[in-house]
C-alpha positions, -999 to +999 in steps of 0.1 A: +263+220-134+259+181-135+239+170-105+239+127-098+201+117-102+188+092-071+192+057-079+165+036-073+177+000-075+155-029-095+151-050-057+135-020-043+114-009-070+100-043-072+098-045-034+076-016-034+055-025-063+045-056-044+035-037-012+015-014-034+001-042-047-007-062-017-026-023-009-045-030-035-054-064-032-065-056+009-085-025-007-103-049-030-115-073-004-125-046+017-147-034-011-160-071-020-170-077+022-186-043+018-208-055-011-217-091+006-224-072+042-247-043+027-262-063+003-251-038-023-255-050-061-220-064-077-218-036-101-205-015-069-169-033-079-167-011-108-183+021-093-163+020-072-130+021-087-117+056-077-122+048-039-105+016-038-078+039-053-079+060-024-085+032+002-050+012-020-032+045-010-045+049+028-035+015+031+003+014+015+006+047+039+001+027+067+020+002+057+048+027+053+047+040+087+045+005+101+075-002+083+093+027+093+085+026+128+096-015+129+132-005+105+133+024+130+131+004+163+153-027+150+180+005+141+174+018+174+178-021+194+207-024+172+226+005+181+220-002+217 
């Protein structure tokens, strides 16, 4: 039995690789006004790796939902 695989097209893939990356980038300069606010020593930046991981994919979640809820609505406007 032959099942067709999804098809994730080149536009999206490198739409969603630049919202993870924008994650990323907002996860980073959280981290960095962390280290100027506290005071903390510079090497935090590399300690600190595996939660700016974790705070890149809070934030691309919540960017998700955001843009679900806003595709949702204009659908929803639309329609009406």
């Amino acid at each position: 039995m032959n099942r067709p695989g999804i098809l994730i097209t080149y536009r999206r893939l490198r739409t969603e690789a630049l919202w993870l990356a924008l994650s990323l980038v907002v996860a980073c300069g959280l981290n960095v006004y962390a280290i100027i606010h506290y005071h903390a020593p510079w090497t935090e930046l590399l300690t600190s790796v595996l939660y700016v991981l974790m705070a890149t994919a809070v934030v691309y979640l919540i960017l998700l939902l955001l843009r679900l809820l806003f595709w949702g609505l204009r659908r929803l406007i639309i329609k009406s």
